[in-house]
LUMTOR-947155 format. One record per atom (N, C-alpha, C): x, y, z; residue number from 0. Coordinates in steps of 0.02 Angstrom, whole numbers, plus 32768, in hexadecimal, padded with zeros to 4 digits. Atoms other than C-alpha are relative to their C-alpha. Example, Ala and Ser with C-alpha at 12.3 -4.5 7.8 and 13.67 -1.06 7.14 Angstrom:
<atoms>
+------+-------+------+-----+
| east | north |   up | num |
+------+-------+------+-----+
| 802D |  7FC5 | 8000 |   0 |
| 8267 |  7F1F | 8186 |   0 |
| 802D |  803C | 8000 |   0 |
| 7FD6 |  7FC5 | 7FFD |   1 |
| 82AC |  7FCB | 8165 |   1 |
| 7FD9 |  8037 | 8025 |   1 |
+------+-------+------+-----+
</atoms>
This chain:
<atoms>
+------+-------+------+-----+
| east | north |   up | num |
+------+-------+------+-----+
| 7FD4 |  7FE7 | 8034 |   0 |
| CE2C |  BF25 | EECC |   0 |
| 8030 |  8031 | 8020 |   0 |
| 7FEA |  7FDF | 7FE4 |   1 |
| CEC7 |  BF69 | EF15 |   1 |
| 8032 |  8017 | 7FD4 |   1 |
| 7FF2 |  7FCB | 801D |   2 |
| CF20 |  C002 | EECA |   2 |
| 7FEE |  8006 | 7FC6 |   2 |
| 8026 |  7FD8 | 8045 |   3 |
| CEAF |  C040 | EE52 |   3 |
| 8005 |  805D | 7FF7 |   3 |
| 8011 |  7FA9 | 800D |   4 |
| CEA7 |  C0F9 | EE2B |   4 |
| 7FAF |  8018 | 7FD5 |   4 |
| 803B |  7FF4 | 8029 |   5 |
| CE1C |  C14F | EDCE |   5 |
| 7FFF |  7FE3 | 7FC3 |   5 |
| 7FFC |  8028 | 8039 |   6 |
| CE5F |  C112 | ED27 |   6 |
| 7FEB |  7FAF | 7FF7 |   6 |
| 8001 |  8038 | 7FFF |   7 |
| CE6B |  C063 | ED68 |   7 |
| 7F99 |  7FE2 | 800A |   7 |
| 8036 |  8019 | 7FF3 |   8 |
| CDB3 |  C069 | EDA4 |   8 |
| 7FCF |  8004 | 7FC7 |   8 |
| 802D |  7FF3 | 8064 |   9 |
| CD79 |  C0B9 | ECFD |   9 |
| 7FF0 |  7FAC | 7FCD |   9 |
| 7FF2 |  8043 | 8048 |  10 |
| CDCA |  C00D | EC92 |  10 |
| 7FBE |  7FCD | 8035 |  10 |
| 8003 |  803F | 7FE3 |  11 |
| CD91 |  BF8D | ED20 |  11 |
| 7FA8 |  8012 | 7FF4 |  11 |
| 8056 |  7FD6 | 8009 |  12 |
| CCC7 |  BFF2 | ED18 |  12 |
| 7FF0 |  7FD8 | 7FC2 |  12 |
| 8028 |  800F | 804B |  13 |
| CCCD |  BFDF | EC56 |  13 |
| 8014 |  7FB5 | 7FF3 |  13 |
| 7FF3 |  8055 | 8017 |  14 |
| CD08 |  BF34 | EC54 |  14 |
| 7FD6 |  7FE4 | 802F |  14 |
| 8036 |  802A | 7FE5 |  15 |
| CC82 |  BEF7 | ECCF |  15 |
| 7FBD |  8013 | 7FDE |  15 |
| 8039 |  7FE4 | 8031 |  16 |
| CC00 |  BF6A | EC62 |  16 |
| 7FF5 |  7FD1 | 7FC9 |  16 |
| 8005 |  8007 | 804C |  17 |
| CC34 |  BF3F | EBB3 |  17 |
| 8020 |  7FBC | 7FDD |  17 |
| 7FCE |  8033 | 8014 |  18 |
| CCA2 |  BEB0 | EBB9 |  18 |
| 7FF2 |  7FC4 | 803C |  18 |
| 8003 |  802E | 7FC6 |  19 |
| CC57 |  BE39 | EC3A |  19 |
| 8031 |  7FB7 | 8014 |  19 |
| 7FDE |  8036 | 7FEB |  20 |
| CC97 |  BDA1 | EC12 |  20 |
| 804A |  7FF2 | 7FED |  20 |
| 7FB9 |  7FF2 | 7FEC |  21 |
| CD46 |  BDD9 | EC04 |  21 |
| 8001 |  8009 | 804E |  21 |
| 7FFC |  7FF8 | 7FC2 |  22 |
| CD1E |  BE1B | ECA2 |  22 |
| 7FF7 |  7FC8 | 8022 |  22 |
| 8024 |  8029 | 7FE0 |  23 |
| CCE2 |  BD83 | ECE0 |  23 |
| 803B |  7FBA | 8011 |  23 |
| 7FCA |  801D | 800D |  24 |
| CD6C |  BD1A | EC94 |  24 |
| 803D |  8011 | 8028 |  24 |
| 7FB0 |  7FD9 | 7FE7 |  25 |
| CDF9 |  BD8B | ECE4 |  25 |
| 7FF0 |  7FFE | 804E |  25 |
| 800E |  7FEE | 7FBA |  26 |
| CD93 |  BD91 | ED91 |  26 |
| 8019 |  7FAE | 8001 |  26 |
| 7FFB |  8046 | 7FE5 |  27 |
| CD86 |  BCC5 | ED9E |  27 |
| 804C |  7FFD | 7FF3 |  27 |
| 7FC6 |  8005 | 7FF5 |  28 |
| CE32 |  BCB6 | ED67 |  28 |
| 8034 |  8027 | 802D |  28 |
| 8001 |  7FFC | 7FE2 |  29 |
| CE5D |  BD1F | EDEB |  29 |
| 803B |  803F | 7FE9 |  29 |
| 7FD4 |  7FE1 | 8006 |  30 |
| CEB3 |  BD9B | ED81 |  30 |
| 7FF2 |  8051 | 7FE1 |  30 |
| 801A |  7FDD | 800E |  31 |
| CE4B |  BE26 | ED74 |  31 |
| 8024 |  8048 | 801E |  31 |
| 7FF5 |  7FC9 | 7FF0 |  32 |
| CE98 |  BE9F | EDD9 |  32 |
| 8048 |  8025 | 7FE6 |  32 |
| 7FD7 |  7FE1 | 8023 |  33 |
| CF3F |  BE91 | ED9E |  33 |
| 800E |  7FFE | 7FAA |  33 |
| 8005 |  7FF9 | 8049 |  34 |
| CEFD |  BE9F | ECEC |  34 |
| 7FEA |  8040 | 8008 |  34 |
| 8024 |  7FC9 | 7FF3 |  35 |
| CE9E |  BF3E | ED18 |  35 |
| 8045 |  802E | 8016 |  35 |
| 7FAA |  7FD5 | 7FE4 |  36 |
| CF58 |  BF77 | ED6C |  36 |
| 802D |  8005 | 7FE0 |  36 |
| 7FC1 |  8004 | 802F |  37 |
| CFC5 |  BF53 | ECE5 |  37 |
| 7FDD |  8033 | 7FC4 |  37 |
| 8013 |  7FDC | 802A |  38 |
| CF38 |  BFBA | EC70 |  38 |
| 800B |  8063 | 801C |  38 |
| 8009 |  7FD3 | 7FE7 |  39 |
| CF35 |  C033 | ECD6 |  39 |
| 804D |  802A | 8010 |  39 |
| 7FB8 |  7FF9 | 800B |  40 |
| CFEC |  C04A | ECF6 |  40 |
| 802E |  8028 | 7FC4 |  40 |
| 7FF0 |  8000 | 8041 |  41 |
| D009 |  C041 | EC34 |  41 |
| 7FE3 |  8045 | 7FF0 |  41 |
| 8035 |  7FBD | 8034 |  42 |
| CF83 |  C0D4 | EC0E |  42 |
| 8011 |  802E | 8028 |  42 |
| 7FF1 |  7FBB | 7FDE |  43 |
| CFBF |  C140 | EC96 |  43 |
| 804D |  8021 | 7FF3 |  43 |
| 7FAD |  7FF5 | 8025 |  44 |
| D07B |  C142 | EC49 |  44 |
| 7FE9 |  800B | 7FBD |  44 |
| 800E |  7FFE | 8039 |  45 |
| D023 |  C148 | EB9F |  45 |
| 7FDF |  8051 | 8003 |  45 |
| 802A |  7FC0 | 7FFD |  46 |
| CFBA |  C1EF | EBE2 |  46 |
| 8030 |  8024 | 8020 |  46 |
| 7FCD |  7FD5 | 7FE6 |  47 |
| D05B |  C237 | EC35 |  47 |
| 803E |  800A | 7FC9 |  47 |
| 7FDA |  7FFC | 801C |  48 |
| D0C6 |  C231 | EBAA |  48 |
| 7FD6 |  801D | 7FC0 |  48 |
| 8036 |  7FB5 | 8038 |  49 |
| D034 |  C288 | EB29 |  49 |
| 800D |  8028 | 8039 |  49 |
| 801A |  7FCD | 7FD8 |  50 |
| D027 |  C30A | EBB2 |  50 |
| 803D |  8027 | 7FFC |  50 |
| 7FD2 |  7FE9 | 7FFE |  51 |
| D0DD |  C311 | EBB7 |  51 |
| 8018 |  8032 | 7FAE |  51 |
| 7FF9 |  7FDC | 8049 |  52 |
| D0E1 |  C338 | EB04 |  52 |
| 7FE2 |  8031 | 7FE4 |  52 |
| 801E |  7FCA | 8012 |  53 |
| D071 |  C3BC | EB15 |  53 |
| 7FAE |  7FF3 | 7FEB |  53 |
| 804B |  800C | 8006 |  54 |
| CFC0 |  C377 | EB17 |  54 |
| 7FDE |  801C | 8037 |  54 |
| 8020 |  7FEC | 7FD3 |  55 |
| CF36 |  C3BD | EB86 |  55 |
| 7FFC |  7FAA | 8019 |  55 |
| 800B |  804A | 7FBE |  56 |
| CEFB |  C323 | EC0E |  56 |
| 7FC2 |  7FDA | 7FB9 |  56 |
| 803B |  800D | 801A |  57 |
| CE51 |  C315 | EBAA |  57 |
| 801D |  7FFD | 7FB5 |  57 |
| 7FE8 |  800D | 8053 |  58 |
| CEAD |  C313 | EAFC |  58 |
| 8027 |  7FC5 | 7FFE |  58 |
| 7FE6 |  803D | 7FEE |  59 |
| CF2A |  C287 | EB47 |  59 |
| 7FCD |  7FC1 | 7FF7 |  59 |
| 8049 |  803C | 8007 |  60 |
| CE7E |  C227 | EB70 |  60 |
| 7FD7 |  7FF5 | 7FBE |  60 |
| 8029 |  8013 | 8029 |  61 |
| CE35 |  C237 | EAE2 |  61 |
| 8029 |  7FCB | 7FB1 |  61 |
| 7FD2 |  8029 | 8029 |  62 |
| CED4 |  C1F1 | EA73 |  62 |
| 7FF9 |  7FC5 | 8012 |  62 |
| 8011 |  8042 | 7FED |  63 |
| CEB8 |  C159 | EADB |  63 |
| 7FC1 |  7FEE | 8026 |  63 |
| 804B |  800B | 7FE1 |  64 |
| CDFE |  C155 | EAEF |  64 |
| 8004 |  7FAC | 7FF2 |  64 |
| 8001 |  8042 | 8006 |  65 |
| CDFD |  C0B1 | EA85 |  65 |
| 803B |  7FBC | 802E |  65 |
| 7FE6 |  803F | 7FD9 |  66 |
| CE80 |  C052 | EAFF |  66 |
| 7FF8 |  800D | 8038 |  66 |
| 8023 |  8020 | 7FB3 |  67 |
| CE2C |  C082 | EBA7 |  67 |
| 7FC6 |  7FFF | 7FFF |  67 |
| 8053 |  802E | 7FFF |  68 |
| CD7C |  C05F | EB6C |  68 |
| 7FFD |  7FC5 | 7FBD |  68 |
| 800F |  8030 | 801B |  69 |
| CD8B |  BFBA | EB1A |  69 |
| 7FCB |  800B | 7FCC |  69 |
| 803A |  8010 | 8020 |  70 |
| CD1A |  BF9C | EA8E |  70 |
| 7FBA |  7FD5 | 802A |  70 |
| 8030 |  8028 | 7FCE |  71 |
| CC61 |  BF51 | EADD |  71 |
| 8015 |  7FC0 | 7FD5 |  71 |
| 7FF0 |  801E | 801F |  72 |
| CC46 |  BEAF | EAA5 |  72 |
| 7FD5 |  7FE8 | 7FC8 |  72 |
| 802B |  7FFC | 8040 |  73 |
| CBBD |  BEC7 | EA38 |  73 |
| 8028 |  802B | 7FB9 |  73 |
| 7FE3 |  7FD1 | 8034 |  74 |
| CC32 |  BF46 | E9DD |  74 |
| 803C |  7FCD | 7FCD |  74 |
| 7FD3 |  8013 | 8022 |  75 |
| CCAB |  BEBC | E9AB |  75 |
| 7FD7 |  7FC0 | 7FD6 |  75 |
| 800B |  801E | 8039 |  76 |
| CCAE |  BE5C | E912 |  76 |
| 7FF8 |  7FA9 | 8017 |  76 |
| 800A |  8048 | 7FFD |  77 |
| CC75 |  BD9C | E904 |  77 |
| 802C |  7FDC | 7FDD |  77 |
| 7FCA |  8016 | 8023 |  78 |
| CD05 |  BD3F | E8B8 |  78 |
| 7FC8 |  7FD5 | 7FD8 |  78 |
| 7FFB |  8025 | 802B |  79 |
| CCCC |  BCE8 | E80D |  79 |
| 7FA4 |  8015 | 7FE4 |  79 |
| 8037 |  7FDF | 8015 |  80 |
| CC2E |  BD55 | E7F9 |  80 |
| 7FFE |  8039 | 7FEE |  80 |
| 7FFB |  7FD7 | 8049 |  81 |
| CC07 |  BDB4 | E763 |  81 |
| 7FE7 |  804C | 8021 |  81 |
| 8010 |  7FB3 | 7FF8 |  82 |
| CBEB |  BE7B | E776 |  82 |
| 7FE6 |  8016 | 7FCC |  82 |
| 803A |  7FDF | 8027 |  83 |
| CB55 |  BEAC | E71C |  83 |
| 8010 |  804F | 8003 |  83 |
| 801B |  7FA9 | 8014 |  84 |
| CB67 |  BF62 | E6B3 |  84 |
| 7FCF |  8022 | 8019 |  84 |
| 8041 |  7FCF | 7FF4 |  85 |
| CB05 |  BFE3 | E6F3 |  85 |
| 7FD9 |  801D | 7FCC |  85 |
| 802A |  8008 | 8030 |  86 |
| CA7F |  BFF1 | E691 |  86 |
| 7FB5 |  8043 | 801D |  86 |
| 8037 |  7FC0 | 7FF1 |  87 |
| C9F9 |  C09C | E69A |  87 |
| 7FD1 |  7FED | 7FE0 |  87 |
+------+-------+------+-----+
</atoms>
């Protein structure tokens, strides 16, 4: 994986963690790294321009917690299955 930064190694971590077979998908197709580079790219112009506006680093990150840690994939929804009320 060539030019990653810390950010980049963060996404590419949680997407082999939480998201395998994205990961898996994006590795065989051989396009894993510059998917991980273009996220990574994106979120570091996305965390320099909060910062610029007056965000701390860790307040930047946390505005975009949800787009550099993916949802897992237990967390996402099943298309065409019903969501049972919570019920006490």
């Amino acid at each position: 994986m060539t030019g990653l930064n810390s950010l980049g190694w963060t996404i590419h971590d949680h997407l082999k963690e939480h998201r395998p077979k994205m990961f898996q998908e994006l590795k065989d197709q051989g396009t894993l790294n510059q998917y991980v580079l273009e996220r990574q790219n994106s979120l570091s112009n996305s965390l320099t321009a909060l910062e610029h506006q007056g965000l701390q680093p860790h307040e930047a990150e946390e505005m975009l917690r949800d787009q550099i840690y993916l949802p897992s994939v237990e967390d996402l929804p099943n298309l065409g299955e019903s969501i049972q009320p919570y019920t006490d």
